[in-house]
Each structure stands twice: as structure tokens, then as C-alpha cells.
C-alpha positions as CSV (number, residue, x, y, z in Angstrom):
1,X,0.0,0.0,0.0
2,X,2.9,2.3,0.7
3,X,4.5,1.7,-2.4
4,X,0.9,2.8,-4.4
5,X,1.1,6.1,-2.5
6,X,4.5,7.1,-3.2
7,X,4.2,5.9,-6.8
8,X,1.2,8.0,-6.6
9,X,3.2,11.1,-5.8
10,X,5.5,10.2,-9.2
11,X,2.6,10.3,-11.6
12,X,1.7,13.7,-10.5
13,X,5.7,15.0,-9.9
14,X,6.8,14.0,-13.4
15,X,4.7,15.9,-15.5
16,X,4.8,19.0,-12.9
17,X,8.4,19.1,-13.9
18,X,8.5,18.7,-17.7
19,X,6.2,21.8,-17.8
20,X,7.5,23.8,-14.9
21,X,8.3,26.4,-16.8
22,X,4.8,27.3,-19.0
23,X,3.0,26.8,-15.3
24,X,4.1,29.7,-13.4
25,X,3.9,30.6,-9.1
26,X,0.5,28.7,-8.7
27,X,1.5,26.1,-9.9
28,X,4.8,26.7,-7.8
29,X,2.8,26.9,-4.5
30,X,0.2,23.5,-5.5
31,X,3.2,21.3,-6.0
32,X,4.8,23.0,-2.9
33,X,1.2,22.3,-0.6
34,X,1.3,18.5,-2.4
35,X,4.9,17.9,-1.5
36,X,4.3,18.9,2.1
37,X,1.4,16.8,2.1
38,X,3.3,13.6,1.2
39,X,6.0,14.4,3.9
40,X,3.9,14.4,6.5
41,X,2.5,11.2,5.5
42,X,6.2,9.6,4.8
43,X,6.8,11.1,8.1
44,X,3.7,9.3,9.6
45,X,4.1,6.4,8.3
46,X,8.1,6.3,9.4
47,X,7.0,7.5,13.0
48,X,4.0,4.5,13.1
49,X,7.0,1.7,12.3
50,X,6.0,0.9,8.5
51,X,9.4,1.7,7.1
52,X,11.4,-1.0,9.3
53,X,12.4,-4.6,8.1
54,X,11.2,-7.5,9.5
């Protein structure tokens, strides 16, 4: 499920940054509130144990 959610976060990163240039400061601050977003859930999910080996 992890893997899903951080794959996720690719399909909407990669095409963010092949047109970063035509998309100007909104789209700046959206990819900024999105990144944030998934670093608090890495974050959450690091803190709960889900990133350790068994």
C-alpha cells in the first residue's frame, strides 16, 4: 500500500516538472502544498514503524 502512495506522488511530480516552466507561481505553490502533504504522511508512516524490516 505504501508503495501505491509514493508511486502515486510520481505520476503527479513528473509531469509538474516537464512543464514547470509554462505553469508559473501557482503552480509553484500547488506542488509545494502537495509535497508537504506527502511528507507528512512519509513522516507518519516512518514514525508508526511501516518503514522498518522485519
Amino acid at each position: 500500500m505504501l508503495f501505491i502512495v509514493f508511486d502515486i506522488e510520481i505520476v503527479f511530480l513528473y509531469p509538474w516538472a516537464v512543464s514547470y516552466d509554462s505553469l508559473g507561481t501557482f503552480a509553484l505553490v500547488e506542488m509545494a502544498i502537495f509535497m508537504l502533504t506527502v511528507f507528512v504522511a512519509y513522516a507518519y508512516v516512518w514514525r508508526r514503524g511501516g518503514l522498518t524490516w522485519d
